[in-house]
N, C-alpha and C positions, 0 to 999 in steps of 0.2 A: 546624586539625587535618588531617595529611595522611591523604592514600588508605588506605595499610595501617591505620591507626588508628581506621578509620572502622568499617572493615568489619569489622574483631577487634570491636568495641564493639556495633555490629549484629548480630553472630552472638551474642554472648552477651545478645541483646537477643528475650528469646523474643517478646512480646507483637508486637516492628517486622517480626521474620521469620514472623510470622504474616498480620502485614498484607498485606505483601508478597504472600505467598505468596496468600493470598484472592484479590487484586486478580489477579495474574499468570496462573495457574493455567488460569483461562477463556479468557482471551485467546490463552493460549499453545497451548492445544488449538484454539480458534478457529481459529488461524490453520493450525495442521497440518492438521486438516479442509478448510482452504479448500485446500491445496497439494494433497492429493491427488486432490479434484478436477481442480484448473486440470491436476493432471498427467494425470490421465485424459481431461479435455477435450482434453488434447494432442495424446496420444496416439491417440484416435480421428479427431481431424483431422490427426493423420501420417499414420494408416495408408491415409489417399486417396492421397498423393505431398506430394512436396516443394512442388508448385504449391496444394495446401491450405493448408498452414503456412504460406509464405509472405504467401499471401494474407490468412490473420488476422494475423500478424506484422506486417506492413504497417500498419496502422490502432492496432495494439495503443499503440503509444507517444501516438496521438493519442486515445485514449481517456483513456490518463493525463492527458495535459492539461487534457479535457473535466470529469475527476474534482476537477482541482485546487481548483476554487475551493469544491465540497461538502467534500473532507477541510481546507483551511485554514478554515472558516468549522465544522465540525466542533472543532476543534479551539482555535476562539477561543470556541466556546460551554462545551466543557471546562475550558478554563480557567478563567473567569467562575464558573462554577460551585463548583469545586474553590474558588478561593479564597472565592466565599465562605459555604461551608458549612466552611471551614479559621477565619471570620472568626464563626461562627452566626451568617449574617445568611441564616435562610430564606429571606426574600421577597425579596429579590435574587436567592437560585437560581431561587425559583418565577418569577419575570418572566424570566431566562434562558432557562429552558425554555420557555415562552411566543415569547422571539424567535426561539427555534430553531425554530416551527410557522412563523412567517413568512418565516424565511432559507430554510429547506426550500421552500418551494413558488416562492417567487421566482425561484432558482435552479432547481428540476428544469422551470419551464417557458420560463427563457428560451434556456437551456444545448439543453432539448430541441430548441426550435425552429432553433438555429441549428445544431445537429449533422446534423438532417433537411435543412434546405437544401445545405448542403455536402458530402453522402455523396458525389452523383453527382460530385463533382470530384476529390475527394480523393485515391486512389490516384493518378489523373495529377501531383497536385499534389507526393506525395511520391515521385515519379520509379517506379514501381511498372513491371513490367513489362507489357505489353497482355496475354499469356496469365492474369493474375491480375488484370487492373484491376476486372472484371464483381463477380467474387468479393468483392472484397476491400468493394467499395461495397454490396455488398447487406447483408456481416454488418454495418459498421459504421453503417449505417441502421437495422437492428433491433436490435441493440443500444442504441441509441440512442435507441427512439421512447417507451419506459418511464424516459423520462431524472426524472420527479417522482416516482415508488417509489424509484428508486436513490438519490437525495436523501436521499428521507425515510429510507431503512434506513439511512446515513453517519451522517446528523445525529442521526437521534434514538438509536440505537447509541451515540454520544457525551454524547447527555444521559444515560444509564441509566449508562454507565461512570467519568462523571464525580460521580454517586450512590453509586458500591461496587459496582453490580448489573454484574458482566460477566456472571454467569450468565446472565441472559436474551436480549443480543445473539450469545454463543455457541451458545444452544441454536437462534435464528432461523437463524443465517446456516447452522448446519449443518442445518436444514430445507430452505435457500433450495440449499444445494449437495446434497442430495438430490434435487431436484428436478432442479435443471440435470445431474446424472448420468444419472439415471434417460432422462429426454429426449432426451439427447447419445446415450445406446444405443438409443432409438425411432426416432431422426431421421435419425440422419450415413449413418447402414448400411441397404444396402436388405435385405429379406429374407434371411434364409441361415440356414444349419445347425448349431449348436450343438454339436458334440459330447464329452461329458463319459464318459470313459474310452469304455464299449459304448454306451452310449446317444445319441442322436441328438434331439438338441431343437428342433424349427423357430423361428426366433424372426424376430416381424413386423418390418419395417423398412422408412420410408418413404424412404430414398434420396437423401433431399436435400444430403447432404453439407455444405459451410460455412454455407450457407443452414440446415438442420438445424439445427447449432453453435448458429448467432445466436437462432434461436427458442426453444433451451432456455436460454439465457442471458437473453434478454429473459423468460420467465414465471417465471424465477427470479428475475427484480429486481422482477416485480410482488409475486410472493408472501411477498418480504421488507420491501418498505415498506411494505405494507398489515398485516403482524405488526409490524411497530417501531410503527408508529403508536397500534395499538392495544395496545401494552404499555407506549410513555410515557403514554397517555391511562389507563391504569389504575394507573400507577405512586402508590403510598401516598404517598411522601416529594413530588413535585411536588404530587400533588393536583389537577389540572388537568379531571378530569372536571367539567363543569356550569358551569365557568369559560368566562369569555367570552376569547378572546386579544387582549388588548392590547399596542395599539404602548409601548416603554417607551424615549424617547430616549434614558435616561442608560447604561441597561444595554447598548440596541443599540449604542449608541456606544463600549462599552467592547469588547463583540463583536466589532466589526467592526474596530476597533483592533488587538485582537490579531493577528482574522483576518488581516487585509488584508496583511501583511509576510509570513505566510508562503502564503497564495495568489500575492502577487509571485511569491516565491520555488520555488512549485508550476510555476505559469506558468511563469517563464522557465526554471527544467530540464527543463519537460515540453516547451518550443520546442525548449530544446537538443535534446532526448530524438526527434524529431522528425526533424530537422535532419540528427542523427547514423544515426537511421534511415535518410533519406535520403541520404546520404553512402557506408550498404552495401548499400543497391541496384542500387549503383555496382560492387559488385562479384560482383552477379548475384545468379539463384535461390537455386542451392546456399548461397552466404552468408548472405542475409539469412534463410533456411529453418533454420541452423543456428546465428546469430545469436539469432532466435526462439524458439527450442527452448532453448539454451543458456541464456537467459532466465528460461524458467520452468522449469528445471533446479536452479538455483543456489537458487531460491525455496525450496525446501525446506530447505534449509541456513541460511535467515535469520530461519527460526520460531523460534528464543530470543529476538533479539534484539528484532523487529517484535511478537510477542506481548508482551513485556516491557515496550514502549514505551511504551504506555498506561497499563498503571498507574504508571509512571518518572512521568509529565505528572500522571495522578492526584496522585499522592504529592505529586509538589512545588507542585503548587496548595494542595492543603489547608495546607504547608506558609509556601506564602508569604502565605494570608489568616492565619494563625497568626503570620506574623514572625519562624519559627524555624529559626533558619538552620542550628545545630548537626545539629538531625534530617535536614534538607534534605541538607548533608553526607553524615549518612549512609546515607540514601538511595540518595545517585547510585552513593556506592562502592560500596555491596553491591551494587545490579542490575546497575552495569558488570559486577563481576567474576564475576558467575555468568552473566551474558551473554557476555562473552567467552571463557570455560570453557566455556561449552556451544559458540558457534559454532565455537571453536576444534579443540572434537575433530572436530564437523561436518567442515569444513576439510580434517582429516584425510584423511578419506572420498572427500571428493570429489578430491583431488590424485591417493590411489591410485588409484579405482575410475572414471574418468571417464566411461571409452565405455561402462560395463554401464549409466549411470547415462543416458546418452543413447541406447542401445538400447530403454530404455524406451518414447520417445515416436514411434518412425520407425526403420523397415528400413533405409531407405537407406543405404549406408555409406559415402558422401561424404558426409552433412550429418554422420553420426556420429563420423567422422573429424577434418572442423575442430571439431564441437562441443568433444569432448574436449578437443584443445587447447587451446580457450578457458579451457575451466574449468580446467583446472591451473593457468593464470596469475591468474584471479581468487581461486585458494583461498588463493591465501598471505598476500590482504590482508583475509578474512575476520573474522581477531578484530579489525582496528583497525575495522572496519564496525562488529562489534558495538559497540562503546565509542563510534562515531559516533551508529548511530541512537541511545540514551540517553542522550548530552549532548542531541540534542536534543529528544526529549520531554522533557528538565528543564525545556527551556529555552522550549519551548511554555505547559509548565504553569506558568509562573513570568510570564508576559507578555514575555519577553524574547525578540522575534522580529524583531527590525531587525536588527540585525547576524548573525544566521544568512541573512539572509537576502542581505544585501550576500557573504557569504562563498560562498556557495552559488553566486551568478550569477557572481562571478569564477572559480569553479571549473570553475563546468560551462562557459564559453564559451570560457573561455583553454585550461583544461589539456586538457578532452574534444573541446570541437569546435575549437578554433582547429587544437589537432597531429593531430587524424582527417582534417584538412581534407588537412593536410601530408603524411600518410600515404598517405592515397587519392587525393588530387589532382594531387600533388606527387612524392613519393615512389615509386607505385605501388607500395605493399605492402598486404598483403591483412588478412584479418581478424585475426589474433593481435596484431597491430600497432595496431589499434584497438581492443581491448579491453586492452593495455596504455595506453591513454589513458584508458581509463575509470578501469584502478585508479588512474593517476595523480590522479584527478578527487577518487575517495574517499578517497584516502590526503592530498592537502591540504585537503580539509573534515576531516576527525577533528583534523590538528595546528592548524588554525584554530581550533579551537571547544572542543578541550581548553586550548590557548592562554589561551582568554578565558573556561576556567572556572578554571585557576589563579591567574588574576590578578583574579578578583573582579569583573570588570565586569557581572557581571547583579545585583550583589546591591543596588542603584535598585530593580530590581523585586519583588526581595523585599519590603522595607520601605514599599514603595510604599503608599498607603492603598487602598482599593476606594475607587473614584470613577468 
């Protein structure tokens, strides 16, 4: 059945575009909630100077990699799940969610420990400049020290959405980003004056600037794992209260199966991710200031398709414990194409409107200068991202995570870091030239991976038995 065919049959398929729509909906506002925070946290840590931003910027890529191995392990417990409440086999979900109390806590204390040891080096390590190295070590030390809540909100977030319930991980996290807002305007800003039209408002402010940042950020990862936890542990359908959690080799084994190929694959983009940070250090403040910024710019332009993602994985688990490949089908067609219609117009927006859109987070009008430029050149590879990120939640929820994952490290080392290398080291050309490497990066992962969903190679895993 091809694409167009799929998606006609879906749309006149009220009960599937209901489904759809259930599962999506929460996630999709999730994630716009989370965006305007991160962009308001931006934005208050611009308005210190460009040596702010950079200094979160700086660490931010090494956080992703610190996350990787909770979202791959996140995401092999989803699976597990999805297939087999797709397969009615309850008590395999319920030992799932069980191994997701133990993958949780394993990783937030080992991840924790080893992020606290290596703060104090860090910035050095990724080439940081000394006027931002202090900064930069303090936030991702506190960000850091809450590393077992941040766990537990990832992972258990993924068992509730691997159930149907995104409503409850959307209503936490936008608790949890209440919080870190609220904070970010107590902390970053010292006292000052409010004024709203005639009126003059004093408002308290303790001054601490990145330091500030970090601390609303860390009681925002406490006050979200400690709710995740206690709304899987009251979740009807696991049933998990008064239960003892047991070790379950067959299911952990099937977990960590999944996991493990795309934590690889976490891991080694989030080295790349890293690397390539360290690569535009290389080409100072103002770069990597506007690099950073540019960053969490573009994020709000990716809430179709990252919102969407998750119920895509949902879907095709239930699907593939089901054995049903025709649904599967269509599935992927319809959330592509309404993920790529929505990121599309997005797209739009940000090609015309760049610098208002970088105005937002920093005065400066040299970081908002290159930002802009940045972002013109990534809008244009916007809708094939879209169609990227849901081949791969298909391809998560399906167990089929080995060859995204092979694709992904040739991608990120060859196309992004190998030519940023050539670019900046070589070359000496500055940042636009290495954000055309990155689209280069996204634009061969989408045709890899569309590739090998035309040609059928994940459907072993479809038919696969639960084992």
């Amino acid at each position: 059945m091809g694409l167009g065919s799929s998606i006609g049959q879906t749309l006149r398929d009220r009960d599937m575009m209901r489904t759809i729509f259930k599962l999506a909906w929460p996630t999709v506002l999730e994630q716009a909630l989370q965006t305007v925070v991160q962009y308001a946290d931006t934005a208050q840590v611009g308005a210190i100077g460009a040596n702010a931003s950079a200094a979160v910027g700086l660490t931010g890529t090494m956080m992703w990699l610190v996350n990787a191995p909770m979202f791959a392990v996140a995401m092999g417990v989803l699976s597990c799940i999805a297939r087999s409440l797709g397969a009615q086999d309850m008590r395999r979900a319920q030992s799932a969610a069980m191994q997701s109390v133990l993958l949780a806590g394993i990783l937030g204390v080992a991840l924790g420990a080893i992020t606290l040891l290596i703060s104090p080096f860090l910035p050095v390590w990724l080439g940081g400049a000394p006027e931002i190295r202090h900064d930069a070590s303090v936030y991702f030390a506190l960000v850091s020290a809450p590393m077992l809540f941040r766990a537990s909100s990832i992972v258990f977030g993924s068992v509730l959405r691997a159930a149907g319930n995104t409503k409850t991980p959307m209503i936490i996290n936008t608790l949890m980003n209440l919080i870190n807002i609220t904070l970010n305007f107590l902390l970053i800003l010292p006292s000052r004056v409010i004024r709203l039209g005639a009126l003059a408002l004093p408002v308290w402010g303790a001054g601490l600037g990145v330091t500030g940042a970090a601390a609303a950020t860390a009681a925002a990862y406490v006050a979200g794992g400690l709710l995740m936890a206690l709304a899987l542990w009251r979740d009807p359908l696991f049933n998990l209260r008064g239960l003892k959690i047991r070790y379950d080799r067959q299911v952990m084994a099937q977990c960590v199966r999944i996991g493990a190929p795309i934590a690889a694959q976490r891991v080694a983009t989030s080295l790349g991710q890293v690397f390539f940070t360290s690569l535009i250090a290389r080409l100072g403040t103002v770069a990597i200031a506007a690099h950073a910024i540019a960053i969490t710019a573009e994020q709000a332009f990716y809430i179709p398709g990252f919102g969407m993602q998750a119920a895509a994985a949902t879907l095709a688990g239930y699907c593939a414990g089901a054995g049903d490949e025709k649904k599967l089908r269509q599935y992927t067609a319809t959330i592509s194409a309404i993920a790529v219609i929505l990121m599309g117009l997005l797209s739009v927006l940000l090609f015309l409107f760049p610098g208002p859109v970088m105005g937002l987070f920093t005065p400066d009008a040299q970081v908002v200068r290159l930002g802009a430029q940045v972002l013109r050149i990534v809008a244009i590879s916007e809708p094939f991202y879209a169609f990227l990120i849901i081949l791969e939640g298909i391809f998560n929820g399906i167990g089929d995570t080995r060859a995204p994952f092979i694709i992904a490290l040739f991608s990120m080392w060859v196309m992004r870091i190998a030519f940023t290398w050539l670019c900046v080291c070589v070359l000496h050309l500055g940042l636009a030239a290495v954000w055309l490497c990155m689209v280069a990066d996204n634009m061969t992962r989408f045709v890899c991976l569309l590739a090998r969903y035309l040609r059928g190679g994940w459907k072993s895993h479809l038919h696969a038995a639960l084992r």
